[in-house]
N, C-alpha and C positions, 0 to 999 in steps of 0.2 A: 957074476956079481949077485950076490943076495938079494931076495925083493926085500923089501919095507914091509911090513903090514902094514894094512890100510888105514886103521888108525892112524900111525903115524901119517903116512902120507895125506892124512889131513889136517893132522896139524902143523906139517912144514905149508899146507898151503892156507892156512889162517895165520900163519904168523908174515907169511910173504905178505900178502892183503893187511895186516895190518902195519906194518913195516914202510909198505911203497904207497900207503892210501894217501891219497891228497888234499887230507884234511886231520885234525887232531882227533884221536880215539881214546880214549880212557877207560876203565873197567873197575870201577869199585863195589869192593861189599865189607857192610860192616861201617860202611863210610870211608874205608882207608883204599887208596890205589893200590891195588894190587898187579892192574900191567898197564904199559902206556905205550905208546907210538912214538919214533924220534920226532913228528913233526909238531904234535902239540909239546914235547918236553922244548923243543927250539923256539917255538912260538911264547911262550913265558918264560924264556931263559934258562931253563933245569936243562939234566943232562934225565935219561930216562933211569938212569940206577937212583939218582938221587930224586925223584919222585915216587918212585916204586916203595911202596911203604906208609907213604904222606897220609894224613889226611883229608879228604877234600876239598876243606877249608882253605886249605894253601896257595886256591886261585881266587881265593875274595879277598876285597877291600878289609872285610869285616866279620866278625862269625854273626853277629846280627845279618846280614847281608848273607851269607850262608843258611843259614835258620832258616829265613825268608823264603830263598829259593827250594828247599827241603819242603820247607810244609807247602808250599804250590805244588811240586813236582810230585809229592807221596800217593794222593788219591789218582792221580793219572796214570800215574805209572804201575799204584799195585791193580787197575781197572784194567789192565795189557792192553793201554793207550800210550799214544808218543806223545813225549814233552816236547813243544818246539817255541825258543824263546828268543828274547835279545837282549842280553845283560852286559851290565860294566865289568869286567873280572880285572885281576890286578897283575901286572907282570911280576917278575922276580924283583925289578928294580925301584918296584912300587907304582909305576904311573897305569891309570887304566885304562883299559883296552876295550872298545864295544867286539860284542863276542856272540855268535850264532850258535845255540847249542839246541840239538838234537836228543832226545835219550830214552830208551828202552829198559823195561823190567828184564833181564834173563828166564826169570819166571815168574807173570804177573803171579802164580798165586804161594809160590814163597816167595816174597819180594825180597828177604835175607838172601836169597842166592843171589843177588848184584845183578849192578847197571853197568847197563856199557851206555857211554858217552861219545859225541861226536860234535868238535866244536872246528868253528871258520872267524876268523878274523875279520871284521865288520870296518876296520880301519879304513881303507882305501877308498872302499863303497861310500862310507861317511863323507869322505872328503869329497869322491867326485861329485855325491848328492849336495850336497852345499856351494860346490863351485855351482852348477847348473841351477840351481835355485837364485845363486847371484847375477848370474846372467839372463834372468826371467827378468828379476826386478831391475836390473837396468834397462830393458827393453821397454817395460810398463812404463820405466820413468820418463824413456826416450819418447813414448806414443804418448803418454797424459799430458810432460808438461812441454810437447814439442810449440814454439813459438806462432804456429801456421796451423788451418786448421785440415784434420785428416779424419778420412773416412770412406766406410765399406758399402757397397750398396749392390744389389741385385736386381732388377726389373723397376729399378728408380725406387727403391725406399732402401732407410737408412739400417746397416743391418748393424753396425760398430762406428761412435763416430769417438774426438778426442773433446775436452771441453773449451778448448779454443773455439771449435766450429758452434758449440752452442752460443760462446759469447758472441761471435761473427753474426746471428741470426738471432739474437735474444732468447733464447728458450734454457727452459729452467736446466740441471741435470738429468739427462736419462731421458728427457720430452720427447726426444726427435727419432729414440732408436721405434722402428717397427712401422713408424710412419713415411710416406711417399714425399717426393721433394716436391708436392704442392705445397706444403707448408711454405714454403721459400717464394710464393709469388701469390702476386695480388687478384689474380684470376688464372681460369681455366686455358682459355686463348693463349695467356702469356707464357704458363706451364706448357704446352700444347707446341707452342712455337719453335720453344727453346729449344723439347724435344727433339723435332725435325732437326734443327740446328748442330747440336751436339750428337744425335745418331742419326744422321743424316746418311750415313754408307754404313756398310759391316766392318768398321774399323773397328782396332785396338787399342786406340789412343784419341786424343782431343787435350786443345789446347788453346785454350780463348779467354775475354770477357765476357761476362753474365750480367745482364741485370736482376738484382732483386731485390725484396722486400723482406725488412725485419718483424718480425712481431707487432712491432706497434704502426708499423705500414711506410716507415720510412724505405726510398732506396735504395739502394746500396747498391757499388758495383763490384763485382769479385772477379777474380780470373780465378780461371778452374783449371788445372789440369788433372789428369783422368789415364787409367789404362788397366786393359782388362790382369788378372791376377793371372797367371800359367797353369793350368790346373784348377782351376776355382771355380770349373761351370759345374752348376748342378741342374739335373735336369734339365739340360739342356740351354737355360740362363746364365750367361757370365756375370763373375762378377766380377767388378770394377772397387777400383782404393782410389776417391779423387781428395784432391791437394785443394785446401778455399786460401785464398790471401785477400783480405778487405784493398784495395786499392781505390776506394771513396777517398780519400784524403793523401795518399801516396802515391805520386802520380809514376805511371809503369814499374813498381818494384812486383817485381811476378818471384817473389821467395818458395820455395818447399825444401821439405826437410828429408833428406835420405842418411842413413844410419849403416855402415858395413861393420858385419856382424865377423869377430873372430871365429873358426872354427870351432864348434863344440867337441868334447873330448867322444868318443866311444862310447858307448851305453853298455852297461855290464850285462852279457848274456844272462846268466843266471842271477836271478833275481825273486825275490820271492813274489807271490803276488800281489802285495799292496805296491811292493818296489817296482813292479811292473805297469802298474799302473799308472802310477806317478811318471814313469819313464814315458809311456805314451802319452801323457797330458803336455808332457815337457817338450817330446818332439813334435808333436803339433802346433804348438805355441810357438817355437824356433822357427820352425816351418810360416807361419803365418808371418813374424816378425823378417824372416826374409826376404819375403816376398815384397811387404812393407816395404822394406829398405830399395830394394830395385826400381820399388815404382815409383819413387819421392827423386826428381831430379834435382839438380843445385849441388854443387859443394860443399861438403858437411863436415863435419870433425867432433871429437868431444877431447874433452884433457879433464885429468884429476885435478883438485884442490890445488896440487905443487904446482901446477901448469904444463903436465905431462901428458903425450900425447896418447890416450887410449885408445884410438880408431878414429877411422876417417871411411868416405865411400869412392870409389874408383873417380867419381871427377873432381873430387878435390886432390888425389893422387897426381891425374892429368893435369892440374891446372896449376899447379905449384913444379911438378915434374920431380918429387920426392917419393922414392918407390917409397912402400909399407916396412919395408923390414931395415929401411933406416931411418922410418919415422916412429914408428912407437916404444914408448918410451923416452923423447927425446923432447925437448922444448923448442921455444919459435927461437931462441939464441942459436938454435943447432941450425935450422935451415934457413934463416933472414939473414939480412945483413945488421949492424948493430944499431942504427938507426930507427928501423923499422919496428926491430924486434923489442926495444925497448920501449915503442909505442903501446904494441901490442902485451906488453908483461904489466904493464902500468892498468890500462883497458880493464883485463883477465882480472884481476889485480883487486881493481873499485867493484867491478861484479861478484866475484868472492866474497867482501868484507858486506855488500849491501847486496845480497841474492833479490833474485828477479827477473827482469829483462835489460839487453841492452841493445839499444841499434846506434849505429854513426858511420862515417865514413872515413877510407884510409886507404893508403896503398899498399899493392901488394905485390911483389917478383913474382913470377910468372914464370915456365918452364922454360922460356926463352930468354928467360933474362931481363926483360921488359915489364916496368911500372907500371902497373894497370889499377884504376879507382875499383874501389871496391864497396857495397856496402855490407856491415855486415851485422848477421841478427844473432844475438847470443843469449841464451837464458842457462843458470843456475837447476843442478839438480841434486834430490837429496840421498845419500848411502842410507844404509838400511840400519843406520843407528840415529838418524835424523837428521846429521848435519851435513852439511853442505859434500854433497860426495865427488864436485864438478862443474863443469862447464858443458851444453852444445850449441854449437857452433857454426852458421851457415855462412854463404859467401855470393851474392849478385855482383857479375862485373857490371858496373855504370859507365866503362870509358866512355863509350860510344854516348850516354845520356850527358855526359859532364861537359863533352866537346861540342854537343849542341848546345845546353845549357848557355858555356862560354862564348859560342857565336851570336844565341840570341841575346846575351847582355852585350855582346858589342854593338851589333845593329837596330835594339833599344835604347843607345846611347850615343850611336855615332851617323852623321848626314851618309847615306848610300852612296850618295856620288863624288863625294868629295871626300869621306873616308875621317872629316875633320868631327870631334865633336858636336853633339845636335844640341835643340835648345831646353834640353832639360841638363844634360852634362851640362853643358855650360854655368846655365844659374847653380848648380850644386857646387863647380869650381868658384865661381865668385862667392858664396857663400863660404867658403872655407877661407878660400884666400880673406875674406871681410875678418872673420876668426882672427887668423893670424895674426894680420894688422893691427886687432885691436888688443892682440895679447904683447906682440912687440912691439907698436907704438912707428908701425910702417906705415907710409902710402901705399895707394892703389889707384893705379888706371885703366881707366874701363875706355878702350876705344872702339865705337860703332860706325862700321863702315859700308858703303852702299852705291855700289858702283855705279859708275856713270855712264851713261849712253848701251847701258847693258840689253835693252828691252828692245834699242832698233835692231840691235844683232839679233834678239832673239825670235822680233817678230818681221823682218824679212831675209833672216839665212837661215833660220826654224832650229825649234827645242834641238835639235842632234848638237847641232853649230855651238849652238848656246852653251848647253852641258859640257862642249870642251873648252869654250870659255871659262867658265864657270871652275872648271877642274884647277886648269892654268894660275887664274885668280887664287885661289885656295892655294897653288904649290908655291908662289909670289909671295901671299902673306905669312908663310910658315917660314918663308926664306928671309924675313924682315925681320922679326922677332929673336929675342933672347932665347935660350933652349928651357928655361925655365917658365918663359909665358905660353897662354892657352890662346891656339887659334881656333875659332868654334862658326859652324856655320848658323844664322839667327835666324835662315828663311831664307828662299825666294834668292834674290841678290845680296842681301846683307849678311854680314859677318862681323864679329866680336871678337875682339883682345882684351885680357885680363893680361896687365904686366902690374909685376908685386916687387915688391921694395926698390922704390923710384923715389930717388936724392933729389927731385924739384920738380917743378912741373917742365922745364924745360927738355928733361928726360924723356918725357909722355909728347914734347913736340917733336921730339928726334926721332922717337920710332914713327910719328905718323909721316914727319917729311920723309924718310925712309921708303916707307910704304908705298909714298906717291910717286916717288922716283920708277919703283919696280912696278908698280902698276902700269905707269905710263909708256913702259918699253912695247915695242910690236909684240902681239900675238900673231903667229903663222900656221893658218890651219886646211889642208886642204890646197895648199897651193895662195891663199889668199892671206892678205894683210890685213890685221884687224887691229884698231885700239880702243880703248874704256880709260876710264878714268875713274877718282874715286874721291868722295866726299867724307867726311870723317869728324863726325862728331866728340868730343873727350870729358867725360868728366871725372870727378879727381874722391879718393878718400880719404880723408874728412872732409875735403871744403864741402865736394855738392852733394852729401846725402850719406846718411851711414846703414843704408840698409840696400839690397842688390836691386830691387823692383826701383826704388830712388832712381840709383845711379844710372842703371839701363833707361829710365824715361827721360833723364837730363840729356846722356848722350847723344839720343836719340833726338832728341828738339836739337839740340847742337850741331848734329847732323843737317837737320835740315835747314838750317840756317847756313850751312856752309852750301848747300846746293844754294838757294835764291841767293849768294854771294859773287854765285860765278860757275862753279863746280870746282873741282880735281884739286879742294882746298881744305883745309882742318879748321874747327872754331871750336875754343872749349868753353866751358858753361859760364852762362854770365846770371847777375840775378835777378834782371829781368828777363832772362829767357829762363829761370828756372820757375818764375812767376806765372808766365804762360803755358811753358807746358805741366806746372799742377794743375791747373786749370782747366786745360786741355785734354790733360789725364783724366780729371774728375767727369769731364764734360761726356767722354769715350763710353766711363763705366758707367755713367748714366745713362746711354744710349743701351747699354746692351743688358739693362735688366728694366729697360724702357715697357718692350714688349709682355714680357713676364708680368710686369707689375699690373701690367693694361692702363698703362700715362699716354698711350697715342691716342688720338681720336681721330677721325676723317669727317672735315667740313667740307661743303659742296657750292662749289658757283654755278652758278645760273647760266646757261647759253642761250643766246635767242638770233629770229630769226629779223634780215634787216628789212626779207620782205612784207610778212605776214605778221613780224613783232611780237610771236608767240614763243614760248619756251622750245627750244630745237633740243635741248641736252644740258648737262650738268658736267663740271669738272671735280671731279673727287682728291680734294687737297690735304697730306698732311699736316696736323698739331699736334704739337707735342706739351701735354700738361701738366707743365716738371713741379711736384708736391711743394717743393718749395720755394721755386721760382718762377712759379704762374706758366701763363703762355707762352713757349718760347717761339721764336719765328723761327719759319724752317731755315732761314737762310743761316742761323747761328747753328743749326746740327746737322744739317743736307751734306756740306761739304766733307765734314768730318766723316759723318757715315759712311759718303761713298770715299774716301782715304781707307778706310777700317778696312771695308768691304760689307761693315754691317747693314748698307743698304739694300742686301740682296734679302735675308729675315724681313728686313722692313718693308721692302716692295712686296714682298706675299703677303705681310698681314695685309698694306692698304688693300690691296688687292681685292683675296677673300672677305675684308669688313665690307667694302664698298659694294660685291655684287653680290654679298647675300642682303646687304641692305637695301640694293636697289630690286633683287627679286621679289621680297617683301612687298616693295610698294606695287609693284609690277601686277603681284599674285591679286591683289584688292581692286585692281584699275579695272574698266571694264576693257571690255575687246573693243582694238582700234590702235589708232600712232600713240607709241609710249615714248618719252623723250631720250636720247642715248646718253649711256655712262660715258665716261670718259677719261682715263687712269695713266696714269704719266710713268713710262719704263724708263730708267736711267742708264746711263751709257755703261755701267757697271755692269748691271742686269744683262743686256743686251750682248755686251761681249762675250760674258762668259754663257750666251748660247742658253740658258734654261730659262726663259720665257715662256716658250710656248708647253712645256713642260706644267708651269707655272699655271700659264692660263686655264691649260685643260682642267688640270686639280680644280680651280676657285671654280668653275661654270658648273662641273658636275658635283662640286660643294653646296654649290647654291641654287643651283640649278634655272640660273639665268639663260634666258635663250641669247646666243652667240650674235647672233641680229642686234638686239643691244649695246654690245659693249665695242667700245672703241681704244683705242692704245693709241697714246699720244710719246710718239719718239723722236729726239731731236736730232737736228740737223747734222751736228760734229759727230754724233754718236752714229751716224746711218754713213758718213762718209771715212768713220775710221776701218768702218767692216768690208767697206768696197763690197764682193763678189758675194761674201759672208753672208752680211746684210740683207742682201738681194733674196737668198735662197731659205734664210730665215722667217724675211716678212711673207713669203709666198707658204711658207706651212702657216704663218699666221692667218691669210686672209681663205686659205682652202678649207677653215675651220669656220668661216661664216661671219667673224668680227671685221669692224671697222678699222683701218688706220690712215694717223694721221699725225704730218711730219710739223715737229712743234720747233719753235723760235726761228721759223725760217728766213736766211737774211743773214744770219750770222755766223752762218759755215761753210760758205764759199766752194756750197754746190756744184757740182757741174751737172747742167740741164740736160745732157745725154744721159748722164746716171741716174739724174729725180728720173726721167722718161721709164726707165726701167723695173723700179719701185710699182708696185702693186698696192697704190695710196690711194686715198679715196677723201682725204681732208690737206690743205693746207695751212697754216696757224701763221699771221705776220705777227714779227714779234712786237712786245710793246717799244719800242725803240723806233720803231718808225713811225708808230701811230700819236706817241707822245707829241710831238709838235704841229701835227693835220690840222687844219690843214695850211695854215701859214707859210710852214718850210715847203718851200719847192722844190726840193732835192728828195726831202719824205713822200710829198704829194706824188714826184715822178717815178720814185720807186715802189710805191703802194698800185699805181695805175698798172707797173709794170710786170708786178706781180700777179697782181686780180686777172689780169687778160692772159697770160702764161698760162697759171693755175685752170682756168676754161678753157683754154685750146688744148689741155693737156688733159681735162673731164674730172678735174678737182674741185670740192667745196671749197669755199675759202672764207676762215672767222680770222676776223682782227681780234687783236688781246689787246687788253690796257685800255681801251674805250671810256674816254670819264665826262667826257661834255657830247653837247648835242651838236655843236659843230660838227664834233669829229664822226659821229655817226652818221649824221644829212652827207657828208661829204663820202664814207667808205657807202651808202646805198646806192648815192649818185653815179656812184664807179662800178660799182654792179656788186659788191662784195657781197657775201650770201647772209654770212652768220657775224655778231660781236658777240665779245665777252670783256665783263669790265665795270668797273663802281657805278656807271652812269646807270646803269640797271639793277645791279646787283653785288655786295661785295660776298666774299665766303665765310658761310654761317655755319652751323653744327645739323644737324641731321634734321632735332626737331623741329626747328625753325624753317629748313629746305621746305619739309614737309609741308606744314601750315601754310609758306605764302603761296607756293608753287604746285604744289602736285594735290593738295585737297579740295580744290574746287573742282580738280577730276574725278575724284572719288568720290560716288555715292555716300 
């Protein structure tokens, strides 16, 4: 075979290299192509014969645009410098094309000997440079306008935050980056604390409430959650992205925002170097935005404009059980049911048309197939032409808070033990039902019932006994009723029926005879036989009253008119029992803003001695000085009180007035016998056990010495407590006070039990001393007493004392002390003062 000469054999191998390069070459002089490469003739459509010839014009837009590029390129190129540019050039078919072109003189200094060209098509590059650009600014829009607030931090200061968290903490834009999260608290200590708190181990995470302080020193409480970034220590320092959700006003929504990021495409090896650049600004940013996304817990999503799902993050994947690759692109119609879904398009929908925020609550199918409350926090964000480019999207399950929710408005509105309606449900149904009535022109009856002989069962078979009485009772009257009437417990043993649209009153007697039937069957508990009975009050709407507070106080007086009837009877309202109990009402609420208003006052009688005839002590009585009906006697508000129970308020105040009034005088007197107080406990009081309780409070109020004062408690009241009583008066008398058992005589004592009593006074009531000494039956039971009371080492004062008969007669008998008009009736404080205790005082 012939060799080649070597010329040739280089230029089969420039033509090879030009032929298989992998990119466009060109080669013109003169301005016209003179050879080309098949790949730039394929890259603008020509074949390479049919360019070979051209102009070089024939890859531009324009010969202006040609020109342009000629006179940039001429001084470069005749200086044997490379031209390196990025132009629009035009295809064959007209549209332009971004175009990387390269190009050399052959000989910078005849520049007439031609250029070779070397051009790359900038298409692809463009495109993938603009997708990755749009996937920055959704990530910005994701982190600026995320609904919660987020942020970076290193060695506790803020390195990146979003302006949610500025608003969370009041500070302006930009305030908070460089600074330490002491700005966020009201001192050092409390920063300091926190500290400890939150980096208390070498963890990775944290997850709590915080308390802090805004700018202007309010509060606030936030839940934080926190966790170190994978790669993000620098020098040695981690840093941390934590999540702020304000929960001052929302109670347990612990919201954060996580964001799953699609894969980013490839980055193009070759690049020049601004394109380089940009490409590492871009994967660090990706980078950081991922990271982002991992560490923001919660169920997240976004959808476009249409309501199309654009990404979600693996626990909203989890939590719906919708893989990714059949959720994006796809609407809540594709994976709800159409109930739901059209909740949620509606939602999607209003936040669209009015961008913003949105939060509420709804449900949601769950990967099991199971309704779960949801709530959820949605905010609007903008594409890169301004308008509205979407939705993101979070998701808190509340089942668990909604189910509690639901139980505590049941047991805010329903009796614990009997499960019946309590007494705020109640008055809100009669308040409805009143509604009705008066929109349809119905009756209403209101029956209040209050069982009978209830309190012996409860107070000798005890609260357990009771409570399943009590239950029993409840399943009785629910069994009586219409399915439409409310059985509601009112307190205590009483219970209320509302029955609605009743044809007469006869109606409203049927359900109570009813009632009294089933009440009065045995109860079997325990083995034992038990019965109650029940009283039952009725009042009617319209006759007795058209408002609910009305009806329940007529009932109620109704009620008790059917107890003093007999018991286990019904009476409905008359109108002179609706007479009395306004009355009785009014009398009630006078009583109980008695104390508030300061209408009581505490007068004092005088005790003295039968031997010596000196002042021995004083009785501390209430007044009460109703503004516009004078003085009332206690015997017109005592009773009622202790019915209320508001005699237990009342016996503290007398209490406290009397022995800081009598320390007062006490503090003035000089040293020597001071005379004793004397303060009347009522069988109310005494029952329910907080006496001494009582006592303590008013002596270290007043700081009276215990030696002073004495407690007068009567008879019925000391023999209702039996063993009680006993154990009660002995913390009383271990405290250093006096006592002593008042209206003795008419509670049918037994003398073994007074023996056991730790008393130190006996009181005869006035009931025996009224007729002394005439009657002989008084006279023998007065003698009978005075000698008792001493061989038992009791004082003994007669009450009601009004003549001097009856005095000479109780000295003669040895009685120690009187009290009584004949000496003294009960005056007001400054008057005590003036006749009796200032000629002690200096």
């Amino acid at each position: 075979m012939a060799t080649l000469p070597s010329v040739e054999i280089q230029l089969l191998e420039y033509q090879a290299i030009l032929t298989n390069a992998g990119m466009g070459i060109v080669m013109t002089r003169d301005r016209l192509i003179y050879r080309c490469n098949r790949y730039i003739a394929e890259m603008f459509g020509w074949t390479e014969e049919e360019l070979t010839g051209q102009p070089g014009s024939i890859f531009y837009p324009s010969e202006d645009a040609y020109n342009a590029l000629g006179a940039k390129a001429y001084p470069i190129l005749s200086a044997g410098q490379t031209l390196d540019v990025e132009v629009d050039l035009a295809h064959r078919d007209g549209h332009l094309m971004p175009v990387h072109l390269v190009a050399r003189a052959i000989d910078p200094a005849n520049i007439g000997a031609g250029t070779v060209w070397m051009a790359r098509d900038l298409t692809q590059e463009r495109a993938r440079k603009r997708d990755e650009e749009r996937l920055l600014r959704e990530y910005a829009l994701i982190f600026d306008n995320a609904m919660i607030g987020i942020a970076f931090q290193r060695k506790r200061s803020f390195l990146r935050c979003n302006r949610r968290v500025e608003e969370i903490f009041g500070f302006a834009p930009g305030a908070m980056i460089g600074k330490t999260t002491r700005i966020l608290f009201n001192s050092d200590t409390a920063w300091e604390e926190t500290g400890r708190y939150v980096y208390s181990t070498d963890t990775t995470h944290f997850d709590g409430d915080v308390r802090y302080c805004r700018t202007d020193g309010t509060p606030i409480w936030v839940r934080i959650i926190g966790r170190t970034i994978e790669g993000g220590d620098v020098d040695g320092e981690k840093t941390w992205v934590w999540v702020y959700d304000d929960i001052t006003e929302q109670h347990e929504l612990a919201e954060s925002l996580r964001h799953n990021n699609e894969a980013l495409e490839s980055r193009v090896a070759e690049r020049t170097a601004e394109l380089s650049r940009l490409t590492e600004e871009l994967a660090g940013q990706r980078h950081f935005l991922e990271r982002l996304i991992e560490a923001i817990p919660g169920p997240l999503f976004y959808k476009d404009a249409q309501g199309r799902y654009l990404g979600h993050n693996k626990e909203f994947e989890a939590f719906i059980g919708v893989p990714s690759n059949e959720l994006i692109g796809r609407t809540v119609f594709d994976i709800s049911p159409p109930d739901l879904a059209e909740k949620y398009a509606k939602a999607d929908q209003a936040l669209i048309d009015n961008p913003g925020r949105q939060v509420y609550e709804a449900q949601v199918l769950d990967h099991s197939g199971v309704r779960r409350d949801v709530m959820f926090h949605k905010a609007t964000f903008d594409a890169a032409d301004g308008k509205v480019g979407g939705l993101i999207g979070m998701m808190l399950d509340i089942t668990a808070l909604k189910s509690a929710q639901n139980k505590l408005d049941f047991q805010a509105h329903h009796d614990s033990l009997t499960g019946l309606p309590n007494r705020t449900l109640l008055e809100d149904r009669l308040h409805q039902a009143l509604q009705r009535a008066r929109r349809e022109g119905n009756r209403v009856a209101l029956l209040f019932v209050d069982l009978d002989r209830f309190k012996n069962i409860n107070d000798n078979l005890g609260h357990h006994i009771g409570d399943q009485v009590l239950s029993e009772a409840a399943s009785r009257l629910a069994e009586s009723v219409r399915e439409a009437d409310t059985v509601g417990r009112f307190g205590g043993d009483e219970f209320v029926i509302i029955a609605e649209q009743l044809p007469d009153q006869r109606a409203a007697a049927g359900i109570a005879a009813k009632i009294l039937d089933r009440i009065a069957e045995p109860i079997y508990i325990d083995g034992q036989e038990l019965f109650i009975g029940a009283s039952i009050g009725i009042s009617l709407y319209p006759k007795d009253g058209d408002d609910a507070q009305t009806l329940l106080k007529h009932a109620d007086a109704a009620m008790y008119t059917a107890k003093e009837r007999g018991r286990n009877s019904y009476e409905f309202v008359s109108s002179e029992l609706a007479e009395f109990s306004l009355s009785r009402f009014q009398l009630e609420v006078g009583i109980r803003h008695a104390i508030e208003r300061d209408e009581f006052v505490v007068y004092y009688q005088p005790q003295f001695s039968l031997i010596t005839g000196k002042l021995s002590g004083a009785e501390a009585l209430l007044r009460w000085n109703h503004p516009e009906r004078g003085l009332i006697p206690p015997g017109d508000f005592i009773p009622l009180a202790e019915e209320s129970g508001l005699i237990v308020p009342i016996g503290e105040w007398v209490l406290r007035a009397a022995c800081r009034q009598w320390a007062k005088w006490h503090a003035d007197a000089p040293d020597g016998e001071f005379p004793l107080l004397a303060v009347n406990v009522s069988g109310v009081e005494f029952r329910r056990g907080e006496v001494a309780a009582s006592v303590r409070s008013a002596l270290a109020d007043s700081q009276l010495p215990p030696a002073l004062l004495e407690l007068e408690i009567t008879e019925s009241a000391l023999m209702h407590q039996a063993d009680g009583g006993a154990r009660s008066l002995g913390v009383l008398r271990d405290m250093g006070i006096s006592l002593a058992i008042d209206d003795f005589g008419t509670g049918y004592s037994s003398l073994a039990y007074l023996k056991r009593l730790p008393l130190s006074k006996l009181k005869i009531d006035r009931n025996f001393v009224r007729d002394l000494p005439d009657d002989t039956e008084d006279a023998a039971i007065s003698r009978a007493v005075i000698a008792m009371a001493h061989n038992l080492g009791l004082t003994v004062l007669a009450e009601g004392v009004e003549n001097v008969a009856q005095s000479d007669f109780l000295a003669a008998e040895g009685c120690d002390e009187m009290q009584g008009f004949l000496r003294g009736r009960p005056i007001p404080a400054e008057e005590f003062f003036a006749h009796h205790l200032a000629p002690r005082i200096p």
